[in-house]
C-alpha positions in Angstrom: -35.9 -11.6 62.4 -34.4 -9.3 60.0 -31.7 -11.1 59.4 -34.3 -14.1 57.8 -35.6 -11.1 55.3 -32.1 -10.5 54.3 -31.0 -13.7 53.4 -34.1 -14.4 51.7 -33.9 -11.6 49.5 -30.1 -12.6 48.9 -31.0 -15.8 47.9 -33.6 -14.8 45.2 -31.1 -11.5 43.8 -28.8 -14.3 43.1 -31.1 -16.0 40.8 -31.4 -12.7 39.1 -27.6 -10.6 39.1 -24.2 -12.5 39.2 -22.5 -12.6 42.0 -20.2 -9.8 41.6 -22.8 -6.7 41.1 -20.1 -4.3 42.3 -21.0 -3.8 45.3 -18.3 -4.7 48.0 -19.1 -6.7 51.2 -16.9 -6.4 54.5 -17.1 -9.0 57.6 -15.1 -9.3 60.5 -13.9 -12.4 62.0 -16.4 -13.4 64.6 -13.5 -14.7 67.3 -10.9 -12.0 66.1 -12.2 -8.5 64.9 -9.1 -7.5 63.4 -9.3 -10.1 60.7 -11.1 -8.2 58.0 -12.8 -9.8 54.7 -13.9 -7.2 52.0 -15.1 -8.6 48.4 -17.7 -8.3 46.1 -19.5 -11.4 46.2 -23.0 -12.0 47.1 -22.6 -15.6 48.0 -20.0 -14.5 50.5 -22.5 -12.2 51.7 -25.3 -14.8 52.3 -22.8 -16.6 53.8 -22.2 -13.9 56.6 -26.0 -13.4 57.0 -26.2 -17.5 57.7 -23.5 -17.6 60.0 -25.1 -14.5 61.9 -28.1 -16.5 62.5 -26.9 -19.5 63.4 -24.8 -17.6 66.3 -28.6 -15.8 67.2 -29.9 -19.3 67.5 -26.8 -20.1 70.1 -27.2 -16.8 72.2 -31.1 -17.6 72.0 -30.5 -21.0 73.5 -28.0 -19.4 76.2 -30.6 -17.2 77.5 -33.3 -19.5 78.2 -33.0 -21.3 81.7 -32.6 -24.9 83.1 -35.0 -24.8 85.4 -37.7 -25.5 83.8 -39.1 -27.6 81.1 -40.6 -25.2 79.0 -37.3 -23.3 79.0 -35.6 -26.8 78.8 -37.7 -27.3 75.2 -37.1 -24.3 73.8 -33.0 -24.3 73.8 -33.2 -27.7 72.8 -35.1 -26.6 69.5 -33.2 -23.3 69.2 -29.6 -25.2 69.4 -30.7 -27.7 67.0 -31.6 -24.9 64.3 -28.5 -23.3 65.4 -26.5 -26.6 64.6 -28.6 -27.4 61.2 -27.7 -23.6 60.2 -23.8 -24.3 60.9 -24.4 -27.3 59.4 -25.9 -26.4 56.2 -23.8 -23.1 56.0 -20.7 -25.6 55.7 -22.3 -28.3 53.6 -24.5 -26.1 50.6 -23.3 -22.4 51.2 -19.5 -22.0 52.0 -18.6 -23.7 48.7 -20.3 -21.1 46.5 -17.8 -18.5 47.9 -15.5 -16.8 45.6 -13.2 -15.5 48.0 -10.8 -16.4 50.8 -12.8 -16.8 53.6 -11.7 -15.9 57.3 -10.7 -19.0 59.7 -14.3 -18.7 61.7 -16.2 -20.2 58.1 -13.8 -22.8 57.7 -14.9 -26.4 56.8 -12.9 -27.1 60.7 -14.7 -24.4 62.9 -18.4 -24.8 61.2 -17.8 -28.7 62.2 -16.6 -27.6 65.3 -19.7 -25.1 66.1 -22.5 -27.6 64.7 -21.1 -30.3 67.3 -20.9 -27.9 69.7 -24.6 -26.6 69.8 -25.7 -30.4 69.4 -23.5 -30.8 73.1 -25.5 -28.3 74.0 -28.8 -29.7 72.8 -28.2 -32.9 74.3 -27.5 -31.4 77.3 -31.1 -29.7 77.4 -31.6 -33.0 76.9 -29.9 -34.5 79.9 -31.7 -31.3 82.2 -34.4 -32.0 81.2 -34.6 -35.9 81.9 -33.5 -35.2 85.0 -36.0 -32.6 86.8 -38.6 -35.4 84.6 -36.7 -38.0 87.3 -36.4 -40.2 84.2 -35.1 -44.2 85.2 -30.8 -43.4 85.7 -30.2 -45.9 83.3 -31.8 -43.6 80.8 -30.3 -40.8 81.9 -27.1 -42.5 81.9 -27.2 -43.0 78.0 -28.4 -39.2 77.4 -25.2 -38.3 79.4 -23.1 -40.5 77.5 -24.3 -39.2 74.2 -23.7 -35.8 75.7 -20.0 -37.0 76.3 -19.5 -37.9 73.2 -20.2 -34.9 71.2 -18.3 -32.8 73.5 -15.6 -35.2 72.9 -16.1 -34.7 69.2 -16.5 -31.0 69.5 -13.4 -31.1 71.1 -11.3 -32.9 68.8 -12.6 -30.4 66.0 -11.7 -27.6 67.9 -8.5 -28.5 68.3 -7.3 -28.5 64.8 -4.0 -26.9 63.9 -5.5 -24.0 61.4 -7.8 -23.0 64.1 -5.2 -22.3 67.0 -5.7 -18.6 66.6 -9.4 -19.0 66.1 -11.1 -20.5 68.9 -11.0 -18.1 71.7 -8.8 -19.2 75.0 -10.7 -21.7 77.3 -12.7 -23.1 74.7 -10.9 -26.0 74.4 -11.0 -26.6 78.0 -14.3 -26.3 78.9 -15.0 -28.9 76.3 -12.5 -31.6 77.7 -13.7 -30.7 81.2 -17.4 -31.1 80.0 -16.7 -34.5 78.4 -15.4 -35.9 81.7 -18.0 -34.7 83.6 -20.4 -36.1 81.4 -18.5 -39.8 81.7 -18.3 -39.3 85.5 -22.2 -38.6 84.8 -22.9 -41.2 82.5 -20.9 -44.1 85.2 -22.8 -42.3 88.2 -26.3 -42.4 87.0 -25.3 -46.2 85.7 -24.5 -47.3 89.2 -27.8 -45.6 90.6 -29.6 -47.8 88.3 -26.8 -51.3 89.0 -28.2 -50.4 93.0 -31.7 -50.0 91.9 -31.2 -53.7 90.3 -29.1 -55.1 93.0 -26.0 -55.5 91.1 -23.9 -54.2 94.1 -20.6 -55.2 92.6 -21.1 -53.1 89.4 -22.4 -50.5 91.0 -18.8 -50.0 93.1 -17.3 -50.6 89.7 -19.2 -47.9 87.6 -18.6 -45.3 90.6 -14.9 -46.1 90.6 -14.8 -45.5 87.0 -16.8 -42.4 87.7 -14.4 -41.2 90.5 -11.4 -41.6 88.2 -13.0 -39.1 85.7 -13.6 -37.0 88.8 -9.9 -37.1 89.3 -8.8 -36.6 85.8 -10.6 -33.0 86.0 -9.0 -32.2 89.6 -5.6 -32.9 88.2 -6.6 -31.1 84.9 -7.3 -28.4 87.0 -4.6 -28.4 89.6 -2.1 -28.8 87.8 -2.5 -26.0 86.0 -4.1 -22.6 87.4 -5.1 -21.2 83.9 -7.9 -23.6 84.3 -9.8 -22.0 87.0 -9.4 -19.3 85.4 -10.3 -20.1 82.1 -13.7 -21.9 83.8 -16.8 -20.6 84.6 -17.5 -20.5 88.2 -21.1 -22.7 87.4 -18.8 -25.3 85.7 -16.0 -25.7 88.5 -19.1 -25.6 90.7 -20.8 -28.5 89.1 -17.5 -30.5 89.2 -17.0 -29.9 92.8 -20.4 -31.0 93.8 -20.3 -33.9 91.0 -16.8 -34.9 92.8 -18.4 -35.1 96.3 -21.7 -36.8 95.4 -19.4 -39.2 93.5 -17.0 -39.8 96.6 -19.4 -40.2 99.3 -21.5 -42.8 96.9 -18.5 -44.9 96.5 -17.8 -44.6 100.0 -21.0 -46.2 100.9 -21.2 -48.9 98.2 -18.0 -50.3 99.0 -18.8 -49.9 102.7 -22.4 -52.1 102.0 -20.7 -54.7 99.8 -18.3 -55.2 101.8 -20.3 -55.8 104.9 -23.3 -56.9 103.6 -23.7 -57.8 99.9 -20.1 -59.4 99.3 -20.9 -59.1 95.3 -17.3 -59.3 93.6 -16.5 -56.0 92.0 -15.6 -56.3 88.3 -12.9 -54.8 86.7 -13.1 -51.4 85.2 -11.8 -52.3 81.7 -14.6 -55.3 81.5 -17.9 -53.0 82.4 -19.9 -53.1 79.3 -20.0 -49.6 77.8 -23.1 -47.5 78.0 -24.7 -47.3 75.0 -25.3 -43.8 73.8 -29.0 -42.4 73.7 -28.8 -39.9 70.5 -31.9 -37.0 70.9 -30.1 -34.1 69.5 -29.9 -33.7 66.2 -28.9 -30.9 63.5 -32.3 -29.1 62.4 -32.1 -26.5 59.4 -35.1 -24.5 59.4 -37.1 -24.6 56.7 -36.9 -20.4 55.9 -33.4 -21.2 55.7 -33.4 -24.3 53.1 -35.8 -22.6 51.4 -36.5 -19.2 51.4 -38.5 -19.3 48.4 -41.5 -21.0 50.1 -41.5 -18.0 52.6 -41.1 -15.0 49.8 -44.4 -12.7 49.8 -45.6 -14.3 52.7 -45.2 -12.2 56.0 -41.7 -14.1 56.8 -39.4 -12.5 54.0 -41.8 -9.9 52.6 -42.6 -9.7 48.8 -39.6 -10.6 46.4 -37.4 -7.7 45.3 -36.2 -7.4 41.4 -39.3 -10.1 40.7 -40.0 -8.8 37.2 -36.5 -8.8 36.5 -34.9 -11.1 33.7 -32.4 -13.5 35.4 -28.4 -13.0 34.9 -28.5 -16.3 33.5 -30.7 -15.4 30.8 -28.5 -13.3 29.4 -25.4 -15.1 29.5 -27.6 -18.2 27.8 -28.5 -15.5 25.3 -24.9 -14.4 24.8 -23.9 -18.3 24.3 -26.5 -19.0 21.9 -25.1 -15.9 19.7 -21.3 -16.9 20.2 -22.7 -20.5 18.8 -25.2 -19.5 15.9 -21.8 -16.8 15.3 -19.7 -20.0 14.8 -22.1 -21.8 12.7 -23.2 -19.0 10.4 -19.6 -16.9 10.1 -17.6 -19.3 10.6 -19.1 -22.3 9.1 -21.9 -21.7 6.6 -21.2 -18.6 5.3 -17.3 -19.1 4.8 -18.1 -22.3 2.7 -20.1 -20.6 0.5 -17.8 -17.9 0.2 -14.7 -20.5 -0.3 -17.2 -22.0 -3.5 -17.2 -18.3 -5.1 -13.3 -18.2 -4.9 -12.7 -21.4 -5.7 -15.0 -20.3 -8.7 -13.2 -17.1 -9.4 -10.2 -19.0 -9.4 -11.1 -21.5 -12.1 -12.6 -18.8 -14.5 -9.5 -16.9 -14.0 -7.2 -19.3 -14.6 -9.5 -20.2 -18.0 -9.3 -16.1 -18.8 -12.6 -15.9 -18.7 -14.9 -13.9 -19.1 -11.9 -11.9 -20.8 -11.6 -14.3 -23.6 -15.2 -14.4 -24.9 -15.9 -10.4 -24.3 -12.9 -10.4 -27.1 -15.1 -12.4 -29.5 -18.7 -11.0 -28.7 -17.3 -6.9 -28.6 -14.5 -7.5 -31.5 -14.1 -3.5 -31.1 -14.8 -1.0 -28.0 -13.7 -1.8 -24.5 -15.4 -3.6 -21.7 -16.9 -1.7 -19.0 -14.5 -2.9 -16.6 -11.6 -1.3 -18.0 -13.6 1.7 -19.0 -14.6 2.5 -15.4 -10.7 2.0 -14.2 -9.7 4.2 -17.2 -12.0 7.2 -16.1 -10.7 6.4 -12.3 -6.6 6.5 -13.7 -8.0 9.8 -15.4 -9.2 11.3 -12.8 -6.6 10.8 -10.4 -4.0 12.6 -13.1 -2.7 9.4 -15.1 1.0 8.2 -14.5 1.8 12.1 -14.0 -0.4 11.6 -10.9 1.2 8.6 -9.8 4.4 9.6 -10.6 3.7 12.8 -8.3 2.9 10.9 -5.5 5.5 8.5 -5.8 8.4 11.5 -5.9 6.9 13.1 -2.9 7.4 10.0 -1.3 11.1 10.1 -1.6 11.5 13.5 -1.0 9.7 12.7 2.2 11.5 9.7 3.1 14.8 11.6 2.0 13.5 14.6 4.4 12.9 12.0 7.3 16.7 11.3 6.7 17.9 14.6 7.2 15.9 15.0 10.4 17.4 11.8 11.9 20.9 13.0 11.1 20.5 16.1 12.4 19.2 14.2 15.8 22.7 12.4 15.3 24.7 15.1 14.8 23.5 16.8 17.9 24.5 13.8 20.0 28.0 13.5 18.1 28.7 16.9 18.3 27.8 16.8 22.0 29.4 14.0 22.9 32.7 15.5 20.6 32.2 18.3 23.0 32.0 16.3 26.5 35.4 14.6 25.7 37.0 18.0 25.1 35.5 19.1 28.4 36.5 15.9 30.6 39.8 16.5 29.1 40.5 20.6 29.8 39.4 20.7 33.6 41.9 20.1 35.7 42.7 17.3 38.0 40.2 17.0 40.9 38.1 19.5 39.1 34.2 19.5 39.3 34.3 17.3 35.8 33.9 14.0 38.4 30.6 15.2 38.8 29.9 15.7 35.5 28.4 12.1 33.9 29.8 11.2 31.0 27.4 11.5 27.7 27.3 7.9 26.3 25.7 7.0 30.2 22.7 9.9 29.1 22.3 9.1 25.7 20.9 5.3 25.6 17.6 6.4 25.3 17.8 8.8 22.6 20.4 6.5 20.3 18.4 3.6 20.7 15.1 6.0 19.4 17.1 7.1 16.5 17.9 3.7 15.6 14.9 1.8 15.8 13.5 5.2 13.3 16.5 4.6 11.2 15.2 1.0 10.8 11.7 2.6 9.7 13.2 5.2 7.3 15.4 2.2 5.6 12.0 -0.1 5.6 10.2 2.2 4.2 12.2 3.3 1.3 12.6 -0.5 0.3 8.6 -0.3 -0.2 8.7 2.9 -1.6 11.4 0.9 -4.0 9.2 -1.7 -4.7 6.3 0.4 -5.7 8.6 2.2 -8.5 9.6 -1.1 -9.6 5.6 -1.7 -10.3 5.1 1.6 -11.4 8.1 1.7 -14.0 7.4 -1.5 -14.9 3.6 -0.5 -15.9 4.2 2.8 -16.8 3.0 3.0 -20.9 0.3 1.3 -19.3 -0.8 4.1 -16.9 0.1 6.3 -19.6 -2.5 4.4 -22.1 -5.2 4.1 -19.2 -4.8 7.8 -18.6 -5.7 8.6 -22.2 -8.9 9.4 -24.0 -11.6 6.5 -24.3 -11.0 6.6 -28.4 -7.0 6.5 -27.7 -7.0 3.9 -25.5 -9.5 2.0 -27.6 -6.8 2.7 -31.1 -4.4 0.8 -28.9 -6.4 -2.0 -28.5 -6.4 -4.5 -31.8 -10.1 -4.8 -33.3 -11.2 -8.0 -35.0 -14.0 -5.9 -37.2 -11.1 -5.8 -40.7 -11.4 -10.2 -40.0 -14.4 -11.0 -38.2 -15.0 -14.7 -37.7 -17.7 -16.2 -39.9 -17.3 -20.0 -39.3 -20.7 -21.3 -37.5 -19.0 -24.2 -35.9 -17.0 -21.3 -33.8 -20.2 -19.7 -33.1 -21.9 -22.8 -32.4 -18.7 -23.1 -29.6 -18.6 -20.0 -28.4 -22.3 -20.0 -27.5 -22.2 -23.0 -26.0 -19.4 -21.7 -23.8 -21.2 -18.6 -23.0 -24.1 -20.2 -22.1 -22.2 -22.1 -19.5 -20.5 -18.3 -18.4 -24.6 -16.9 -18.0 -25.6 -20.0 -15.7 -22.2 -19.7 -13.2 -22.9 -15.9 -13.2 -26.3 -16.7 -12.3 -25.4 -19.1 -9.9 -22.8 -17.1 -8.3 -25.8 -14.2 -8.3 -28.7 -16.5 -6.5 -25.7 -17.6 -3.9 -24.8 -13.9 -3.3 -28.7 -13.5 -2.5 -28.9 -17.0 -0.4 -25.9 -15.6 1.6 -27.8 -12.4 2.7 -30.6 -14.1 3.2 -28.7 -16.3 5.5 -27.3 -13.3 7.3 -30.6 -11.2 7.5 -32.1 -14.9 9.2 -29.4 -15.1 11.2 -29.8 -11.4 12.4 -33.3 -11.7 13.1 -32.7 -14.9 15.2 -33.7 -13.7 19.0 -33.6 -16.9 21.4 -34.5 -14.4 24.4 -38.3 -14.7 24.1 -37.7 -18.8 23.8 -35.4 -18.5 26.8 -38.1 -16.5 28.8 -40.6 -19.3 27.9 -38.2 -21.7 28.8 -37.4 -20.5 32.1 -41.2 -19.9 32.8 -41.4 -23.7 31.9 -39.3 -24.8 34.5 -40.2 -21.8 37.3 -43.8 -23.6 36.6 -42.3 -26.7 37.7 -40.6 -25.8 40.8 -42.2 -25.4 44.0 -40.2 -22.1 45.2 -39.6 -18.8 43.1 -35.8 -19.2 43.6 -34.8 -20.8 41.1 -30.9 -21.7 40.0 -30.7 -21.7 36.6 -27.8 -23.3 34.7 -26.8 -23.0 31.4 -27.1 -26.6 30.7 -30.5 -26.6 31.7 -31.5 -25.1 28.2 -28.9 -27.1 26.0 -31.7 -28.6 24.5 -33.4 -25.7 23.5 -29.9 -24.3 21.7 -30.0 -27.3 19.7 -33.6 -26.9 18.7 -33.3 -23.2 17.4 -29.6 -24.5 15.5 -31.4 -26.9 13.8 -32.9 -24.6 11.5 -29.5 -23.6 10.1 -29.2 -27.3 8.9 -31.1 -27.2 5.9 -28.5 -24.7 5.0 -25.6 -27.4 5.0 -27.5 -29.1 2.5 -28.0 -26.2 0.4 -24.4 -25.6 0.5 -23.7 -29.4 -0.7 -25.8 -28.9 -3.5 -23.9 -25.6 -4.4 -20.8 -27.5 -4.4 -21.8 -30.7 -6.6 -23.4 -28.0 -8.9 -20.4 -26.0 -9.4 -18.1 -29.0 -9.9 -20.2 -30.2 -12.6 -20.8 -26.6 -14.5 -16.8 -25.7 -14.2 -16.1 -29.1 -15.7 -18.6 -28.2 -18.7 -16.8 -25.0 -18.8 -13.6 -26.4 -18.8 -14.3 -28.8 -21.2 -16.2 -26.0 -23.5 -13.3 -23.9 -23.1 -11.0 -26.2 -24.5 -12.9 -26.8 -27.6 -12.8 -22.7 -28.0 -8.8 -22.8 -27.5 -8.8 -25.1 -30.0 -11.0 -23.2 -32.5 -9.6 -19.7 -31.5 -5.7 -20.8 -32.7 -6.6 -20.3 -35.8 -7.2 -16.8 -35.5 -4.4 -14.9 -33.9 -5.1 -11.4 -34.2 -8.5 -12.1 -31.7 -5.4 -13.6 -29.0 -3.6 -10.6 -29.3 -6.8 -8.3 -28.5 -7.8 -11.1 -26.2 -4.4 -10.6 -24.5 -4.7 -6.7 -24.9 -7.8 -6.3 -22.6 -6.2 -9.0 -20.2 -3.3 -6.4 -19.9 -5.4 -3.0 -19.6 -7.4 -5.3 -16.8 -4.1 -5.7 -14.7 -2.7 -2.4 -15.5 -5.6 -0.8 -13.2 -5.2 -3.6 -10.6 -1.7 -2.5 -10.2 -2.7 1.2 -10.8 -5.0 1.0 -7.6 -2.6 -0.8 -5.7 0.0 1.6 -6.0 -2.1 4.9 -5.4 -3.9 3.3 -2.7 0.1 2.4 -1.4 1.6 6.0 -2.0 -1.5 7.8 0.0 -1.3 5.2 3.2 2.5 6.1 2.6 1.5 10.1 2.6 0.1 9.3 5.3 2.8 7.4 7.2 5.4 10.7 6.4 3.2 13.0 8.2 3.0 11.2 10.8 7.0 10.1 11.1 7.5 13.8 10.3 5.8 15.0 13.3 8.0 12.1 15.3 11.1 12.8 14.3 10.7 17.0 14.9 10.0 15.6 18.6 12.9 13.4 18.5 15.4 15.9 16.5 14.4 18.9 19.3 14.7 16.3 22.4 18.6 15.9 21.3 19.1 19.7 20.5 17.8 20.6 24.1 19.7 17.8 25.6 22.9 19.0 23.9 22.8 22.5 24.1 21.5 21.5 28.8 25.3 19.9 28.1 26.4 22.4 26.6 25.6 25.1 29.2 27.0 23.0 31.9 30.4 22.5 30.5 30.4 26.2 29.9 29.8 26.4 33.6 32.8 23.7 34.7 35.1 25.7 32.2 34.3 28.7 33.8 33.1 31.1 31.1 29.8 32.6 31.1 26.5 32.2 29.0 26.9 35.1 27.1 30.9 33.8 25.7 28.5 30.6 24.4 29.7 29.6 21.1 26.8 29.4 18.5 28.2 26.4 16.9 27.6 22.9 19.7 30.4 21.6 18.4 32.8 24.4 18.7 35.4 23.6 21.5 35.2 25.9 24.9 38.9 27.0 23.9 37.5 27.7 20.1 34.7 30.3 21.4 37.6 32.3 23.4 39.3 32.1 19.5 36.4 33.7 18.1 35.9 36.5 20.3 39.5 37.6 19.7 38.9 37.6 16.0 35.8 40.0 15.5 35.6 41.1 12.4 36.2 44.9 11.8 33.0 46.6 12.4 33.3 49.9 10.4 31.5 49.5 7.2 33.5 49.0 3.8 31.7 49.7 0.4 32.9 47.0 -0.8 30.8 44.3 1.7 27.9 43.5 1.0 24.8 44.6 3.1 23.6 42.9 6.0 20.3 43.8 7.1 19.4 42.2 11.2 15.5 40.9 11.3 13.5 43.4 13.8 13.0 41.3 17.2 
């Protein structure tokens, strides 16, 4: 069938693509058509395709006869499979789902389907061992079996969630068939209690029989929908079942009671017939595994076989988000945390500021050199100062352009009250809404920009602070090299002579050339570490890895699970932890050279006191050092700031036009309620309706006097 091929190939695409590959899937409730399930989900459509096939098995089975035992055989095998696939669709396949399913693939209906095609199977069962003229007492166990999984068919069909589901008469047929199947069962029981001349059981098992009998004529009496509901074959069978069942009794008790005089048990004390259990729920094999059948003439080659598994990927994707957190996060962050921790010692000795003061006793270091020639070039604290001015003017022009925003609304609103005031009683102003209800917006824009501005200018504040506060020093640092270097005291008129200083002072400078050499071969170790990390592809390991276990397994579908390569993810870590031990060693080498320092340092302190013109040059370059520091902070502050005011600018033109339009719409409409026309509209928002009638009375004279000055009107 093609429906085998499909679900193959579904089953090995999901060992290759995730389940949602965009592609939506619709299904309609098999009992109600209007119920409609649309998602993207390929285990929902596997599902679908299985529960399609197990209903092919059913109608397969219906359309064989009873006749004869060929026919018998071969809807007993195709209502097993049917049950096995209802079975196994329930058990392995609904719970991969991703979606709400409809009522028909419900853990209740695939229970109630997979008993009802075993009912059915035993029941081929039951045909068959009776055109085979099997012993009754046999037959009589087969039809008890039968009984009970109707009975249990039944009772799963009549679950609350699955009242709208099963289709009318469903139900029925399945109580009606259980009875019949008891009446059966007792019937063919007291053929065989004759056959071993146990005539007083035998009246017993054909009462009992004869009460089923009756429970289905009342069933079916007492209400009509049941002969209705029925299938003519059915209400047949219990008709003739009924009379065979009736004229038995009739003659049992008739013989015992002349003849054999056997007492009759009770009902209630007839030992129960125990069931014979044939039927049974077979899943076929193309269906449990599908990968045996792939590229054989079943299912057809395998679609997407060259194709990496989704799985792969994502174990690819994890073992980067891991090695991520162990490099980034973990190795390389340490050894960054040593530098600063390093930086922050040195700094806190002033080093290597102190000792370039001794070795270069005149000149400056190229440090400050390099931010000198930057300060320069960026025009000194002229430059600075500039940018620093523009940025009040622009936070005072920001300013203006919010208050005009306001004034628009003040002027407006100034103007509404008037307005709501001069028309009359009953006038059209109780149409007219009033302007603090139309204003919210615009108000609560102008203040949240007001909160900007003010913000704004309190950093603009503080970087004047800093700039004021280091302002000779910009000056300096803008200078020539030989100013700045005139400015700087020079130990050359007192050099120092004594040996034990120098003997210090190159002990402590050795100690500064092995930390900058350490801090140099742990710069390189950490882009080594990074270009390892880089390099670090798992996917070919993963691909070996999954060819591993694909070797191992007996089908080519294969569901792979992260888990399943765990151990290789440890394996390719491990490598990084030879790096944790480089990083320990780092550490207890650093803590022992920035002890030496410190303790070489102090013996320089100690030495250096007694020359204080080398602190004051010491202390010199320490300032110039800071002086740029601050010098680049501010710039790179007042040009993100430049920035900022272009952009607030360009806001607040938006803003400051939204409230002009606004006021002067107003405007125009309480011209209108007031009765004068555009053309009488006052050029001034604020000007009162009764003000603009003012005006017009009070032209000015229009024939020219030498003594005004000329006015000269720009050509439109």
């Amino acid at each position: 069938m093609l429906c085998y091929r499909y679900y193959g190939q579904l089953a090995f695409i999901l060992s290759k693509f995730p389940a949602d590959v965009g592609i939506s899937f619709t299904w309609y409730n098999s009992f109600t058509s209007d119920t409609e399930v649309s998602c993207q989900d390929l285990y929902f459509e596997r599902a679908s395709v299985l529960f399609n096939i197990g209903a092919a098995y059913s109608q397969l089975g219906c359309r064989e006869g009873h006749s004869d035992m060929d026919s018998l055989n071969r809807a007993f095998n195709y209502f097993q499979q049917a049950a096995g696939t209802f079975g196994y669709l329930q058990r392995k396949i609904v719970g991969e789902c991703r979606t709400q399913l409809t009522t028909d693939m419900s853990a209740y209906m695939l229970t109630a389907l997979e008993n009802l095609m075993l009912c059915q199977a035993q029941e081929c069962v039951w045909h068959r061992s009776a055109l085979s003229r099997m012993k009754d007492a046999n037959i009589a166990r087969i039809a008890t079996h039968v009984a009970e999984l109707y009975e249990q068919a039944m009772q799963s069909a009549s679950q609350g969630s699955l009242a709208g589901t099963i289709p009318n008469g469903w139900v029925d047929h399945l109580k009606v068939k259980g009875l019949y199947f008891r009446a059966e069962a007792q019937q063919r029981k007291s053929m065989s209690c004759l056959a071993s001349s146990q005539y007083g059981e035998e009246v017993a098992r054909l009462q009992a029989a004869q009460e089923y009998c009756n429970q289905i004529s009342e069933l079916v009496s007492y209400d009509q929908r049941w002969s209705k509901l029925l299938r003519a074959a059915v209400l047949e069978m219990v008709k003739s079942q009924a009379e065979l069942v009736g004229s038995n009794r009739t003659r049992a008790e008739h013989d015992n009671d002349v003849i054999y005089l056997d007492p009759v048990p009770a009902i209630s004390s007839l030992p129960d017939i125990s069931p014979y259990k044939l039927a049974e729920s077979k899943t076929p094999e193309i269906i449990e595994n599908p990968g045996k059948f792939l590229g054989g003439e079943e299912l057809g080659p395998p679609l997407f076989k060259g194709l990496v598994p989704f799985v792969i990927h994502q174990a690819a994707s994890l073992y980067e988000d891991r090695k991520d957190q162990l490099v980034s996060k973990d190795l390389i962050t340490a050894l960054d945390e040593l530098t600063a921790d390093c930086e922050s010692v040195l700094n806190s000795l002033n080093m290597p500021h102190a000792l370039e003061a001794i070795k270069k006793p005149i000149g400056l270091p190229p440090n400050i050199l390099v931010g000198a020639d930057e300060i320069r070039s960026d025009g000194g604290y002229i430059g600075i100062k500039r940018l620093l001015d523009s940025a009040i003017v622009s936070n005072t022009r920001a300013n203006e352009l919010l208050d005009a925003a306001e004034k628009a609304l003040y002027d407006e609103a100034q103007e509404d009250q008037r307005v709501q005031q001069r028309v009359p009683k009953g006038g059209r102003q109780a149409k007219r809404i009033e302007s603090a209800e139309l204003t919210n917006k615009f108000r609560a824009e102008i203040a949240k920009y007001r909160d900007v501005i003010n913000r704004a200018r309190e950093s603009d504040a503080t970087i004047k602070a800093q700039v004021d506060m280091w302002s000779q020093f910009f000056s300096l640092l803008g200078s020539p090299r030989d100013e700045i270097e005139r400015q700087v005291p020079s130990t050359t008129a007192n050099p120092i002579t004594d040996p034990h200083h120098s003997q210090i002072v190159g002990r402590l400078q050795q100690y500064m050339d092995e930390i900058t050499l350490m801090k140099r071969e742990r710069a390189k170790s950490t882009e080594k570490l990074k270009r390892v990390a880089n390099e670090d592809d798992i996917t070919p390991a993963l691909n070996e890895e999954m060819q591993r276990l694909a070797a191992l397994s007996a089908t080519p579908i294969l569901q792979f699970e992260l888990h399943q390569f765990e151990d290789l993810f440890a394996q390719k870590l491990d490598k990084y932890m030879t790096w944790r031990k480089y990083i320990d060693e780092e550490r207890e080498a650093q803590l022992e050279l920035l002890d030496s320092i410190r303790e070489a340092n102090q013996a320089f302190l100690v030495a250096r006191s007694n020359h204080p013109l080398l602190q004051q040059r010491e202390k010199a370059l320490s300032n110039l050092e800071t002086a740029v520091k601050r010098y680049r902070e501010a710039s790179f502050n007042l040009h993100d700031g430049a920035r900022f005011y272009v952009s607030l600018e360009s806001e607040l033109q938006k803003l400051k036009g939204g409230c002009l339009d606004f006021a002067m719409a107003r405007h125009l409409d309480a011209l209108e309620q007031l009765g004068l026309s555009h053309g009488e509209t006052p050029t001034d928002l604020a000007q009162a309706p009764e003000q603009a009638s003012n005006a017009a009375m009070q032209q000015p004279n229009l024939v020219w006097d030498p003594t005004m000055p000329l006015k000269y009107t720009t050509p439109k």
